[in-house]
Structure formats: C-alpha cells, structure tokens
C-alpha positions, 0 to 999 in steps of 0.5 A, a space after each residue: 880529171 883536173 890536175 889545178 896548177 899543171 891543167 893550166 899550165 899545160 901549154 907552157 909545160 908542152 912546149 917546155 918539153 919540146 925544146 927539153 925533148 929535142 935539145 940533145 938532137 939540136 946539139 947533136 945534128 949540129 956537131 954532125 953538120 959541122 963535122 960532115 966527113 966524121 959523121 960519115 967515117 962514123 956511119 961507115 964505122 957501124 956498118 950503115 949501108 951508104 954512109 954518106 946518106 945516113 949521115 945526111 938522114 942523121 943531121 936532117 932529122 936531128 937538126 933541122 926536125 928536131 928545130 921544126 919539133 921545137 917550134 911545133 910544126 907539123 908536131 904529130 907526123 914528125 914526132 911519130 917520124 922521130 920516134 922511128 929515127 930514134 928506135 933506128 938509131 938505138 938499134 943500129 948504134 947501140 946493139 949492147 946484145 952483141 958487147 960484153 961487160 962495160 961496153 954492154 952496159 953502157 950501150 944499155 943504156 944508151 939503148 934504154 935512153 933512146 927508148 925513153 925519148 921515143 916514149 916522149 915523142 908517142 906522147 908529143 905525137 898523141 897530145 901535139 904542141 900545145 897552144 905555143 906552137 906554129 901549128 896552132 897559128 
C-alpha cells in the first residue's frame, strides 16, 4: 500500500525522527557528562549498583549512541541496545508502583514516556535509518 506524499518523503521523515527521537537523550547525557559527580550522587540516590559505572553507562549511550542513532550508524543493533537502556531507566528511575499520590503520578508518566520512546526505537530497529544516514554509505 502506497501512502503519496509520506512514501516519498520516507527517508527525510526517518531521519527527522532520529534526531526528534534522540534529542532529549543528547541533551540529557551532555548535562550528566558536564555534571559527572552529580550524576553519580544521582545514581547512588537510586540505589544503582556501582554508581560510578551507571553514570558512565548513562552518558555513553545517552550522549555518545544517541549521536551515532542521530547520524544513522549501526541504527538497527543500537536502537535495539537503546530501547534495553531506555526500558532499564524506566524501571529503575521511574518505579511509580512503589510512590503515592503526585509523586505516582508524575513517575507514571515518566514510566509511560519511556515506554513510548522504546516504541520508537523497535520501529527505528525494524525500518532502520533510511537513505540520510552513514549506514547507507
């Protein structure tokens, strides 16, 4: 089935979604790279087994795969690997069964956010990059 305007515009819109999809991640693994020591009293606050490594796993894959998913490299294995981190984060730092009232509800969220952006990257891991990408080159 053709869908016109959208089939022809498939790679410009796949690429647009890589950079929507990862921009939060950019933005959020370079405030934990810049603020290193608060992203570790962060991951010792939820209780992450050692804190230090968390951290460097956070701002690895939500800097540095999150730019490699913007440009389209290794796209496949990497949004797969990225929907696993993302699912890990939602469970670690949004456990909302375990809050009341506000709190709860605003982890819910959080938690629900997270599983959408793992619906995202299974889409991104099945269609790939598209033709705008450096696995295409």
């Amino acid at each position: 089935m053709r869908y016109g305007l959208l089939d022809s515009q498939r790679d410009a819109i796949l690429l647009l979604a890589r950079l929507l999809l990862m921009l939060l991640f950019l933005l959020s693994g370079w405030s934990k790279l810049i603020g290193f020591s608060g992203t570790v009293g962060y991951m010792e606050s939820l209780g992450a087994p050692l804190p230090w490594l968390a951290a460097a796993i956070a701002v690895v894959m939500e800097l540095f795969v999150a730019i490699a998913l913007m440009l389209g490299f290794y796209t496949r294995p990497l949004a797969l690997l990225f929907a696993l981190f993302v699912l890990g984060t939602a469970l670690l730092g949004h456990p909302f069964w375990e809050m009341a009232g506000a709190e709860r509800a605003a982890n819910m969220t959080q938690f629900l956010k997270n599983l959408s952006i793992i619906g995202g990257l299974l889409v991104l891991a099945v269609t790939g990059p598209g033709r705008y990408s450096l696995d295409r080159r």
